[in-house]
N, C-alpha and C positions, 0 to 999 in steps of 0.2 A: 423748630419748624422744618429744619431742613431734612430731618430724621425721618417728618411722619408726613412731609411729603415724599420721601424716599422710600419710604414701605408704601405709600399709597400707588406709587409710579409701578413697583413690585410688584403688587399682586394686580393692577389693572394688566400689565404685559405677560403673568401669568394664567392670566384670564385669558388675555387672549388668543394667547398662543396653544392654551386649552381648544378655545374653539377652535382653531385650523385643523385641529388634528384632526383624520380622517374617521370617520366611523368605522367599526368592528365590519366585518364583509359580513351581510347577508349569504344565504345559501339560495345557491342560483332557479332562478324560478321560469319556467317557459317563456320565452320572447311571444306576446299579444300579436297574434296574427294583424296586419294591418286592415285597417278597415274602409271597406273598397265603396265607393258611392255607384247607387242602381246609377245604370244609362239605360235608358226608354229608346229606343231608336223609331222613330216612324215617319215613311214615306209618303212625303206631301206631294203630289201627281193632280194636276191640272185634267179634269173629268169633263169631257168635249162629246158633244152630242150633234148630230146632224139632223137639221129640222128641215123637213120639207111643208111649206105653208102655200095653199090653191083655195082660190075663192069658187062661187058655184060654178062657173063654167070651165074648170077644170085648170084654169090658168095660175103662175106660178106668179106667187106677191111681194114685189123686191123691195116694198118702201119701209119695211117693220122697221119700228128704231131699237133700245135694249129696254127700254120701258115700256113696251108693246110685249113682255116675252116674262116668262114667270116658269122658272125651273122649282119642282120642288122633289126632295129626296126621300122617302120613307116619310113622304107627310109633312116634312120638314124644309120652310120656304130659303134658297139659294140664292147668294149676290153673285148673279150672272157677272164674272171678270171679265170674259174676253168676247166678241162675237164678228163675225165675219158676213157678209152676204157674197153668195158666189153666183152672178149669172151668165148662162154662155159659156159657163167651165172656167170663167178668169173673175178675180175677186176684183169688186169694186168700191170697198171700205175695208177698212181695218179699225181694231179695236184692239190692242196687244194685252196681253194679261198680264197683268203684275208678279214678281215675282211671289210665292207662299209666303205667309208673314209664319214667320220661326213661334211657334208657342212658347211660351214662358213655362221653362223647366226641364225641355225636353231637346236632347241634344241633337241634330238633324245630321244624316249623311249627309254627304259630298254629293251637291244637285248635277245630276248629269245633261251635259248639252244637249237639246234638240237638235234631232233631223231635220231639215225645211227643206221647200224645194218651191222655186217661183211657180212651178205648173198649178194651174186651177184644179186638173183632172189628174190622177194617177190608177193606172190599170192594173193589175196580174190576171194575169190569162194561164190556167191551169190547165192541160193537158194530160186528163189519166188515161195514158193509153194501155194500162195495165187493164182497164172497164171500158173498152171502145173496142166494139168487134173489126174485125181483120175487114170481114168485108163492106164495113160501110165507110174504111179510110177515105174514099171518094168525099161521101157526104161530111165526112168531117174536116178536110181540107175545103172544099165549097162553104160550109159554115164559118170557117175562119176566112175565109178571101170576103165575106161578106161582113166580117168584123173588122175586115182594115180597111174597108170602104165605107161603111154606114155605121159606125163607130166610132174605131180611132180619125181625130184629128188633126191637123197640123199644131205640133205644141204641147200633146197630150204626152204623157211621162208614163211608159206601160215597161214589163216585160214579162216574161214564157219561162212556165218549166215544166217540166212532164215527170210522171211519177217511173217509167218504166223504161224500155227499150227504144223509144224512139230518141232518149238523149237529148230532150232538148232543157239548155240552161242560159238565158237570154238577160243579162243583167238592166236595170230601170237604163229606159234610151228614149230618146225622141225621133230614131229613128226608124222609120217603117219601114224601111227597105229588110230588118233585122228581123220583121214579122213575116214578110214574103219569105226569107229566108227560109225560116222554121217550119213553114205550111209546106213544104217539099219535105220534112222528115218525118210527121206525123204521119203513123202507123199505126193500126189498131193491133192491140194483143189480147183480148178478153178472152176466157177462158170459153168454151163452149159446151155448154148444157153435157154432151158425151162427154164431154174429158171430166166434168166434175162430174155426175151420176158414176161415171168408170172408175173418180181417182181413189187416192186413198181418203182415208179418213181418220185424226183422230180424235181423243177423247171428248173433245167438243163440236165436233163434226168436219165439214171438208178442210185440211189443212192447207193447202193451196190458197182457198179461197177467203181464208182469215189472214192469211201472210198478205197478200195482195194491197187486201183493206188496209192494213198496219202497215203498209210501203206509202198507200195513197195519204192518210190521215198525219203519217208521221211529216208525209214531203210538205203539206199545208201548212202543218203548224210553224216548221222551220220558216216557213214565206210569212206567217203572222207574227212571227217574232219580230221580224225585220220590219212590217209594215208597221208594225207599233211604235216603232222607232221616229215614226212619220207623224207631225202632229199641224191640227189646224188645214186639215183637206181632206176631202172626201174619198174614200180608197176603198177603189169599187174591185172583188177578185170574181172573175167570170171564170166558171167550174165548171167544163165538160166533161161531163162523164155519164153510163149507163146507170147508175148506181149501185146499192150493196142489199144482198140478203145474205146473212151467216147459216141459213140454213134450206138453201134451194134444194127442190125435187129429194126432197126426206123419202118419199116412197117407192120413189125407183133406187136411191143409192141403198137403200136397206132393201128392196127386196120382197115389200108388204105390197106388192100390187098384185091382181090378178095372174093367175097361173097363164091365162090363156091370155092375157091384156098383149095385143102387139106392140104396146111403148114400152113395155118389159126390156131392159138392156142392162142392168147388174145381174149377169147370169150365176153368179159367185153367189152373193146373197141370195137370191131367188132358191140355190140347189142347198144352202145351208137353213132355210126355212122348211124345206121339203122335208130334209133330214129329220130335223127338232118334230117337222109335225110327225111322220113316220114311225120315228122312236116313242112317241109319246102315245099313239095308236096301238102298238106291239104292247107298251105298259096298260094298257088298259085307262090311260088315262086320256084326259081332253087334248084334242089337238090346239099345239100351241107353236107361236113360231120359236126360234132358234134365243136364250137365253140372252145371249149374246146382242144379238139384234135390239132385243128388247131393253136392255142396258144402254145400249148405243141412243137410242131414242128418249131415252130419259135423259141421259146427258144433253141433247139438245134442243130440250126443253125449254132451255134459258138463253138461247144464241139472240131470239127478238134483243129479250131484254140488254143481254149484252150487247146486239148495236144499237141501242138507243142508248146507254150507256156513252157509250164510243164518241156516239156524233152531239153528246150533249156536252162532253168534254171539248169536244173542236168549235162547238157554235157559240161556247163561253170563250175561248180565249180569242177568237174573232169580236165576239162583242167586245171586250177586255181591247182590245186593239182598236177598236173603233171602225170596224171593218166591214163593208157592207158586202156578202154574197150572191153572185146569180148562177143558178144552175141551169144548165142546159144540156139535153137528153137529145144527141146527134139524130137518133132513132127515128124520132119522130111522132107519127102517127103510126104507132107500133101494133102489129095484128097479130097472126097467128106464126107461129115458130118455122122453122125452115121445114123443109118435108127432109131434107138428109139427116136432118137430128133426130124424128123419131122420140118425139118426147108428148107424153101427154098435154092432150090442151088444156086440162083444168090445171095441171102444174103449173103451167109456163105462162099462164095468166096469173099462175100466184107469184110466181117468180117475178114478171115483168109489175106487177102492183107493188109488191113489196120495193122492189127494185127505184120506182119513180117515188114514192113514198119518201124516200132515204133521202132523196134529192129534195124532196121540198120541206123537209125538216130542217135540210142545212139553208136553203131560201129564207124560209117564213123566219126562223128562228133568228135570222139577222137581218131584218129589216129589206130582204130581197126578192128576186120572183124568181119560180122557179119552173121554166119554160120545158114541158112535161107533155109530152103524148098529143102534139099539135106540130104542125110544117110548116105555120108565118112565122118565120124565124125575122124578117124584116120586121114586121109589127113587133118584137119581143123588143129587137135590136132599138127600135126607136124609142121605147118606152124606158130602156134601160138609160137612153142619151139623155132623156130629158132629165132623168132623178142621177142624176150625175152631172149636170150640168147646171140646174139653178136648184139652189139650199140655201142653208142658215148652218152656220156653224158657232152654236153656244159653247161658254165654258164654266166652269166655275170650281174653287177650292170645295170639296166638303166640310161641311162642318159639324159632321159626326168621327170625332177621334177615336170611335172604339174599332178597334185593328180586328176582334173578333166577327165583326159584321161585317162577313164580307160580301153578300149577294145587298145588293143595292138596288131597291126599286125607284124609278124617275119618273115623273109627269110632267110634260111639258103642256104651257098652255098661251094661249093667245087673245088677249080681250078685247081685239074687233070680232065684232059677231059676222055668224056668215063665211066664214073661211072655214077650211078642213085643214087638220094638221098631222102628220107621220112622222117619228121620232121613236127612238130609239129606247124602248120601256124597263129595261134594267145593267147592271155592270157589276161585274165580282171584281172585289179586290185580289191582288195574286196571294197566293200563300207562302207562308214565313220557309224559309230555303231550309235546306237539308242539312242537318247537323253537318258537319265535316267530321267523320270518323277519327277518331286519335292512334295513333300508327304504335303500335306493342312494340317495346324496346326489345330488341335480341340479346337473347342471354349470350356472354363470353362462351364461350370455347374452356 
């Protein structure tokens, strides 16, 4: 027994000292990339709309509760989070919004703090004095002495920047003495009908007068960046300026006007049209103006469309900010052009049309008025206090997650009957940021 438990003990520790042994090596085979889980990132932003609600006789109705109030988005009905009633420019309820409820599956950045500020009202007051003629600095200093009086309040959170040489950069204050300040440096610098007809030009016409634009457009946007930053109050930017056409007095800067026309002043073009027709005369051919010219004019074909382009870009990120605009055109009751300029009147009618135009696309498109070719600049001012002064401030999460739909349309509505209601009719989401270039390794030496 003791034998054939002794072979048994054998070959069971044979056995198993078989199996420790290690396997033969394989031949080595690529290491399996690891395998990385999708992250979905998307930005859940609290979508705040300003309602202004007046019953028939024009008066402003402060008693809505949030079940009197029906947001709806692409069709699609909204659970109003947060809402505000603001009268007098100082809020008198609150409603705070809840933070975004995190979706299930989809990993959220890091929620960034809110801007707040106790003020009811918040101003920017824009100064393009790059579009504000030299000689009506008078009226535009008087236009603003008339906005720290029948405007601004005590309390109200404003401040100033100008796109050009008068330097003004006035950070959010309660103080007006800061606004009297500035009304002493405003200066008009607009270019003058001569200096553009005379300047150069290139391939898309006055280059002066696009640089300008792109000074004024780019200064705003910077200020709606910041104002975006500001959530749950009404943030009204009051835009004095002449406004923009990309492509004034096309017939005198080229040269296509009458030989004998006494508005006639690009003497340059004028003698290089003569040439073109002259040579073309001597060839037996039709008189034609200058090749040249007539290249120049095709290219500016498209300058409308380009500032409409322009200003549809700035009245989206304004709405995108929640930002309501009023323009106002120092000008006035604008009539016929100076007699030292010398410029056509059918031009300078087109020029100052196009010009107001610009100004009430940047108005209307955000929910503002755009105070254009009239002198009751009081009557403007009042109108602008009151819609800045008593609102409704809705809020609410979307609850369409598709990130590629970005232009959002809104209907706000109200089911007591008999009231009129003004609100804010769409909002674009921002677009996904710009790759970050990957920096090329430098080869050794």
């Amino acid at each position: 027994m003791n034998g054939f438990w002794s072979t048994v003990l054998l070959v069971g520790l044979v056995a198993g000292l078989s199996a420790q042994q290690p396997a033969p090596p394989k031949p080595d085979a690529p290491p399996a990339p690891p395998q990385e889980k999708p992250t979905f990132r998307v930005q859940v932003d609290l979508v705040t709309n300003d309602v202004i609600v007046r019953d028939e006789k024009g008066n402003f109705v402060p008693d809505l509760k949030r079940e009197d109030f029906e947001i709806l988005e692409d069709g699609v009905k909204q659970d109003i989070s947060s809402m505000q009633v603001i009268t007098g420019g100082r809020v008198t309820n609150l409603l705070a919004p809840p933070p975004p409820p995190p979706p299930e599956g989809i990993i959220l950045p890091p929620v960034k703090s809110r801007t707040n500020d106790v003020s009811g009202r918040i101003f920017l007051f824009f100064v393009d004095d790059l579009h504000l003629q030299f000689h009506n600095t008078g009226r535009v200093r008087d236009l603003f002495r008339r906005i720290s009086k029948e405007l601004v309040h005590e309390g109200d959170l404003f401040g100033i920047v100008s796109s050009g040489p008068s330097s003004i950069a006035v950070d959010m204050t309660y103080d007006r003495n800061r606004l009297d300040e500035a009304i002493k440096k405003m200066t008009g610098n607009e270019l003058s009908p001569t200096d553009i007809i005379q300047g150069p030009s290139g391939a898309e016409g006055p280059s002066e007068v696009r640089y300008r634009a792109h000074v004024a457009f780019s200064t705003v946007n910077d200020v709606l960046a910041e104002l975006e930053k500001v959530h749950n109050r009404r943030k009204a930017l009051i835009y004095v300026s002449d406004g923009y056409d990309f492509n004034p007095f096309q017939d005198s800067r080229l040269g296509n006007m009458d030989p004998n026309s006494p508005f006639q002043q690009n003497t340059f073009a004028q003698s290089s049209n003569q040439i073109a027709a002259q040579n073309a005369g001597a060839n037996g051919t039709t008189s034609a103006p200058d090749p040249m010219t007539q290249q120049q004019q095709q290219n500016e074909e498209f300058a409308d469309a380009d500032l409409a382009r322009e200003l549809g870009d700035l009245t989206r990120t304004a709405n995108r900010a929640n930002v309501t605009m009023y323009t106002i055109d120092p000008r006035g009751l604008v009539g016929m052009g100076d007699i030292d300029q010398n410029v056509d009147p059918q031009q300078w009618n087109e020029y100052v049309r196009k010009s107001q135009d610009s100004l009430r696309v940047i108005a209307e498109e955000t929910g503002g008025v755009a105070v254009v070719n009239q002198n009751d600049f009081s009557k403007a001012l009042k109108r602008i206090d009151a819609e800045t002064s008593d609102y409704y401030v809705l809020g609410y999460y979307s609850s369409n997650p598709d990130p590629t739909k970005r232009r959002r349309q809104m209907v706000v509505k109200v089911n007591r009957p008999g009231l009129t209601i003004w609100a804010r009719k769409e909002y674009i989401l921002k677009g996904p940021p710009a790759p970050t270039p990957t920096p090329t390794p430098k080869k050794k030496p």
